[in-house]
C-alpha positions as CSV (number, residue, x, y, z in Angstrom):
1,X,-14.2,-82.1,22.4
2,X,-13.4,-78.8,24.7
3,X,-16.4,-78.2,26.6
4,X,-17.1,-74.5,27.2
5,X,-17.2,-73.3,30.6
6,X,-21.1,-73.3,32.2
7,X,-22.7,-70.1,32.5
8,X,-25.2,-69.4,35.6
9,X,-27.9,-66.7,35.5
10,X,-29.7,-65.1,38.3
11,X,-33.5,-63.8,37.6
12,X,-32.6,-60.2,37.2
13,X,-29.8,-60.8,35.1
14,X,-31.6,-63.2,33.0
15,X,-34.7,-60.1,32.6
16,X,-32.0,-57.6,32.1
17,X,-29.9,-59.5,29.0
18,X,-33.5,-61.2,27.6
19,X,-34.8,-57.0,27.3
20,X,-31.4,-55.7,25.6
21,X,-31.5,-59.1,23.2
22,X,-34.8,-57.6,21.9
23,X,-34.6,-54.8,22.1
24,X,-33.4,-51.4,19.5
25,X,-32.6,-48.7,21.4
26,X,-29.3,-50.3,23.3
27,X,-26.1,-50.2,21.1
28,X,-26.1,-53.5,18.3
29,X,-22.8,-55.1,20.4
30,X,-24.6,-55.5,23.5
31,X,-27.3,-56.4,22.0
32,X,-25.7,-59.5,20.2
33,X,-22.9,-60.3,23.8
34,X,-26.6,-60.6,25.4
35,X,-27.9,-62.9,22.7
36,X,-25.0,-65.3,23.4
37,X,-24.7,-65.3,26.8
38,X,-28.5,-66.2,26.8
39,X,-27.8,-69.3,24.1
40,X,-24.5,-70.1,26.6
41,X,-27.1,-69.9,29.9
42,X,-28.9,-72.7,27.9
43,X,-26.1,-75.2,27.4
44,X,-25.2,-74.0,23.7
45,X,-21.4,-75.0,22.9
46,X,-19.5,-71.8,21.4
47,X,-19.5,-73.1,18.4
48,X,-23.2,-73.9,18.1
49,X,-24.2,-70.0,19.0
50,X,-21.4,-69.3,16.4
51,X,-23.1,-71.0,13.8
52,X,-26.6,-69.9,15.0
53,X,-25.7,-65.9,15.5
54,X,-23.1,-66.2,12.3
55,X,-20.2,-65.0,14.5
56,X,-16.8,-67.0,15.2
57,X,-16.6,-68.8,17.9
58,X,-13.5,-67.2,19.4
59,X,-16.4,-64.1,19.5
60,X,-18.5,-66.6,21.7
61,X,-15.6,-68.0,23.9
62,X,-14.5,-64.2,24.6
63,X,-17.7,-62.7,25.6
64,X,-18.9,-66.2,28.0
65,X,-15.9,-65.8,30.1
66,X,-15.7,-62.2,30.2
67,X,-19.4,-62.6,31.8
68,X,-18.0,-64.9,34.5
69,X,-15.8,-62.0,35.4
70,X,-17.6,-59.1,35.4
71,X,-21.0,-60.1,35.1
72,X,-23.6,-57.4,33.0
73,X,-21.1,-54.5,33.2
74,X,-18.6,-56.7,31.4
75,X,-20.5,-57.1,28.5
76,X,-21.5,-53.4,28.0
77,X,-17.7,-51.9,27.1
78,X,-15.0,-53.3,25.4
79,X,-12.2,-54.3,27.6
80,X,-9.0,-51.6,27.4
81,X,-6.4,-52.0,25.0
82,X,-2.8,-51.5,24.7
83,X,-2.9,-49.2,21.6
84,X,-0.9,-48.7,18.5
85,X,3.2,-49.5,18.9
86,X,5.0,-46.1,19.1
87,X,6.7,-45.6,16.0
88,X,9.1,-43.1,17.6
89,X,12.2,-43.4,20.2
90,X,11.7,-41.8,23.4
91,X,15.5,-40.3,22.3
92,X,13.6,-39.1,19.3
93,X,10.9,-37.1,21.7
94,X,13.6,-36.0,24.3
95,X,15.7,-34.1,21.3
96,X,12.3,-32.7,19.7
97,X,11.1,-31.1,23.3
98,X,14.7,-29.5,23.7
99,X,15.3,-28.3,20.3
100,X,11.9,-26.8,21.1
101,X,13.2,-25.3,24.2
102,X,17.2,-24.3,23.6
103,X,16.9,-23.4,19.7
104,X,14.9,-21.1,17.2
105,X,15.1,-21.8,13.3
106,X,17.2,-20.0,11.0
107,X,15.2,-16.5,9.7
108,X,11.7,-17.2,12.1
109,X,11.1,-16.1,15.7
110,X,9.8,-19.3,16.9
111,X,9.3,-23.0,15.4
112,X,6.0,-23.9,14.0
113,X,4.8,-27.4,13.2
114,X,6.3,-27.9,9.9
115,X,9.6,-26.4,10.2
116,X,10.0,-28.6,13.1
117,X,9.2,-31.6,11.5
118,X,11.4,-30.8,8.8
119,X,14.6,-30.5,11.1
120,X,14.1,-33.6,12.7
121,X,12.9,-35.4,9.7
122,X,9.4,-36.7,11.6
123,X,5.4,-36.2,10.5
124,X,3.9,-32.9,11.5
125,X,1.6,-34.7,13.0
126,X,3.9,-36.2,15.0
127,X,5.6,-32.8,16.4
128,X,1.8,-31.5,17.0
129,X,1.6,-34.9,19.3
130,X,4.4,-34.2,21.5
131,X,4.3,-30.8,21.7
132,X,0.4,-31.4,23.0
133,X,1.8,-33.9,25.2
134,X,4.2,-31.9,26.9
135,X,2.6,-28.5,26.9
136,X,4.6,-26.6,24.3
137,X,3.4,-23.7,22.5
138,X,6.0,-22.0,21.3
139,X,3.8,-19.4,19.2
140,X,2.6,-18.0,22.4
141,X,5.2,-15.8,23.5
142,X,3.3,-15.2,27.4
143,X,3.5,-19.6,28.1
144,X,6.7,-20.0,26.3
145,X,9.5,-21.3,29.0
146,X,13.2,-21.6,28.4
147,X,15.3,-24.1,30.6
148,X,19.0,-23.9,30.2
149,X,19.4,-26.8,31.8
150,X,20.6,-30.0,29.5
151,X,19.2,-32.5,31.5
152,X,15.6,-31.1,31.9
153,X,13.9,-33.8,29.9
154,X,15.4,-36.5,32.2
155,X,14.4,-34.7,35.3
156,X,11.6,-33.9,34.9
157,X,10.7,-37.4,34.0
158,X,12.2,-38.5,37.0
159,X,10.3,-35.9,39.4
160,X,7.1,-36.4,37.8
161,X,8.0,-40.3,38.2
162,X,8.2,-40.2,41.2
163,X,4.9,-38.0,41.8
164,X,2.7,-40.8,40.1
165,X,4.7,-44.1,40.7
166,X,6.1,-43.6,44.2
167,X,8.4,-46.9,44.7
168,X,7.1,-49.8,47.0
169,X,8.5,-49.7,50.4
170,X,9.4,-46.3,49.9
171,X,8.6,-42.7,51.1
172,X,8.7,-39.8,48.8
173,X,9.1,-36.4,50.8
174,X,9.2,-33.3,48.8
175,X,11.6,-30.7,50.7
176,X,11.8,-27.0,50.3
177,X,13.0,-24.4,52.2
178,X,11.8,-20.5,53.0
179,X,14.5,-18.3,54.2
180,X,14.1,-14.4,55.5
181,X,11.1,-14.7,57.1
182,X,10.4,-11.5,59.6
183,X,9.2,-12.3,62.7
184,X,6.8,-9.8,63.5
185,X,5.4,-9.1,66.8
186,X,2.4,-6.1,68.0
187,X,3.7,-3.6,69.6
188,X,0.9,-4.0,72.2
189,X,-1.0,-7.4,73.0
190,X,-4.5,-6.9,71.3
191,X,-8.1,-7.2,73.2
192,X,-10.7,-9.9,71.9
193,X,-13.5,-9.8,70.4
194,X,-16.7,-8.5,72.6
195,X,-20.5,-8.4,72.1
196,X,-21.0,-5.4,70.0
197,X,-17.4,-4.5,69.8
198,X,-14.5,-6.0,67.1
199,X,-11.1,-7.5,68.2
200,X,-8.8,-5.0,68.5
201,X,-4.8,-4.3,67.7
202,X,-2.0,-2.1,66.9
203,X,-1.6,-0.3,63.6
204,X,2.4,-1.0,64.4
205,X,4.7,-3.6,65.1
206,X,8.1,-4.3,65.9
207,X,10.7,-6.8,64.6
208,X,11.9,-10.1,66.2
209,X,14.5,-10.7,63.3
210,X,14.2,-13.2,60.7
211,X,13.8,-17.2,60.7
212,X,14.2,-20.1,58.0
213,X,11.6,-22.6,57.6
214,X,12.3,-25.8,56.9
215,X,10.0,-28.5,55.4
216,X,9.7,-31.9,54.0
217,X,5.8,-33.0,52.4
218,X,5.5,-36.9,52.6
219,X,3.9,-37.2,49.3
220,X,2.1,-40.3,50.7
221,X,-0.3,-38.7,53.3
222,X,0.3,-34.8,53.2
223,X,2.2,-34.8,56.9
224,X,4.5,-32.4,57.5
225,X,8.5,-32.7,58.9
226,X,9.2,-29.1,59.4
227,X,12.0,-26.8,61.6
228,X,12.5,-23.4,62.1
229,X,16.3,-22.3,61.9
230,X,18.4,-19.1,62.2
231,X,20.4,-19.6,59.3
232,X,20.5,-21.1,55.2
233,X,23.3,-22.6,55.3
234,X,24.7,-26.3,54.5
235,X,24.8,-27.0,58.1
236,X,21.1,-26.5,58.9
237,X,20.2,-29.1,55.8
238,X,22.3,-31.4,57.2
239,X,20.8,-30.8,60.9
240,X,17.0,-30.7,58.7
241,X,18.2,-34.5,57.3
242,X,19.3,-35.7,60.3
243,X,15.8,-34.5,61.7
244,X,14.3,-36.4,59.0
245,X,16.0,-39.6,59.7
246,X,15.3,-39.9,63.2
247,X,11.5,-38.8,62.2
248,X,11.1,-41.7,59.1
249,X,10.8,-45.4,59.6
250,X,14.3,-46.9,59.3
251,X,13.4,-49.8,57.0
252,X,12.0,-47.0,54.3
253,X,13.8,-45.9,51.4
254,X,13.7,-42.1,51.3
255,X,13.7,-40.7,48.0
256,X,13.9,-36.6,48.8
257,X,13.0,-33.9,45.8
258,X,15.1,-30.6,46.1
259,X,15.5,-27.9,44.2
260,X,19.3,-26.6,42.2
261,X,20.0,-24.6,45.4
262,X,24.2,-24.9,46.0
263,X,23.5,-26.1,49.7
264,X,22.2,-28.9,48.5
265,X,25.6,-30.3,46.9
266,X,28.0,-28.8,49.4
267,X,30.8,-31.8,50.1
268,X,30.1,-31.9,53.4
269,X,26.0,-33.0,52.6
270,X,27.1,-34.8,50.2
271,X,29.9,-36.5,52.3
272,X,26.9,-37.6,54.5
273,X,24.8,-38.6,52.3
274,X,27.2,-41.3,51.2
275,X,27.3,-42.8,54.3
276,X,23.0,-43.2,54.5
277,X,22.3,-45.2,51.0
278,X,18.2,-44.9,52.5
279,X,18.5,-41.1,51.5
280,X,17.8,-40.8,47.7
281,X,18.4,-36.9,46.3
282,X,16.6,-35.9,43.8
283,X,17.0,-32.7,41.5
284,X,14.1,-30.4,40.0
285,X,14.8,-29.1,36.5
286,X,16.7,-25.9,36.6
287,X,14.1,-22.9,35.8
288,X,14.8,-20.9,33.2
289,X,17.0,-18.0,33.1
């Protein structure tokens, strides 16, 4: 015969489950997971608080070791579950949130629920789902965003991926760049602040040309790689990734998010790229048009 596994309670716990047995104000599932915990603290065998409490005995089993685990709190919610089996392909949701995005129906300005679901031969509800999920509303005409790009789905999956589940023994640095900035200077140097008197300076200023910044956001712990340069051109990325390879650990992965910009595919980056398999480019969607 399987013996059940023992079940120790300390004083408090034992006042705690002994009040919510009796009592009518805590929810009736508690109330009964108490009960046979209590029965199980005495030495009952699953099957004998089964038969006593006229549950099953898988019930018993279920609720006696989830009380080793957790203790109290285990007992009070139900442990998470995996959900219903999706009944649709994640093909079948990609084609629905770009025929959303790239198309309009025949004689309407925008899709609604059930036109939708009749093109693509799915439930309404189902179109309401994943239009919730990803944030479509293409009835509003001031949220509604058009990307021309065909692999936007994908991308963005693969940005956002990375975002949430960064890989192991990896960094994720998200790299951007700001071009034209003026560099701006006060024609005169300004007096400080005073008691009884405001800092001071120059209504005017002169100009100091313009500078590029540079910037790469480890994802990981918010520093900063950064470097100002003259120019935008291919050759400053590939002096800014050469900067971030000396700055990075050289065991890590480096998996970099950029934007469509053309300097970020020249040959030449490219060319170099092949030759460090740590660096790891990845694309933002293309915005729309």
């Amino acid at each position: 015969m399987r013996v059940a596994p023992v079940v120790s309670l300390a004083s408090d716990q034992k006042n705690l489950l002994t009040k919510a047995a009796k009592s009518a104000s805590v929810s009736v599932r508690f109330s009964l997971r108490a009960k046979i915990v209590l029965l199980a603290a005495e030495g009952g065998q699953d099957i004998d608080i089964a038969r006593e409490l006229g549950v099953t005995r898988q019930l018993c089993a279920r609720w006696r070791k989830r009380f080793i685990q957790l203790g109290v709190d285990g007992l009070k919610k139900d442990a998470p579950r995996s959900g219903r089996k999706k009944r649709i392909s994640t093909q079948k949701v990609r084609s629905i949130v770009r025929k959303t995005l790239e198309q309009k129906p025949v004689n309407a300005t925008h899709w609604s629920t059930r036109t939708m679901a009749k093109a693509v031969e799915v439930s309404e509800k189902t179109v309401r789902r994943i239009w919730k999920t990803h944030g479509l509303k293409p009835h509003l005409s001031r949220t509604f965003k058009l990307s021309r790009d065909k692999q936007f789905a994908e991308k963005l999956e693969d940005v956002v991926g990375l975002y949430l589940r960064p890989p192991e023994h990896a960094l994720v640095l998200s790299c951007d760049e700001k071009s034209q900035i003026q560099a701006l200077d006060r024609t005169q140097p300004g007096l400080p602040i005073k008691k009884g008197r405001a800092g001071t300076m120059t209504h005017d200023y002169k100009r100091n040309g313009t500078t590029t910044l540079f910037a790469a956001l480890n994802t990981l712990d918010g520093t900063v790689i950064g470097s100002h340069m003259k120019r935008h051109r291919h050759q400053e990325w590939l002096k800014f990734l050469k900067l971030i390879d000396r700055r990075t650990p050289a065991d890590k992965e480096l998996h970099l998010i950029v934007d469509n910009y053309a300097t970020h595919k020249h040959p030449e980056v490219k060319s170099w790229l092949a030759g460090h398999p740590r660096f790891h480019i990845h694309f933002t969607p293309t915005s729309a048009s």
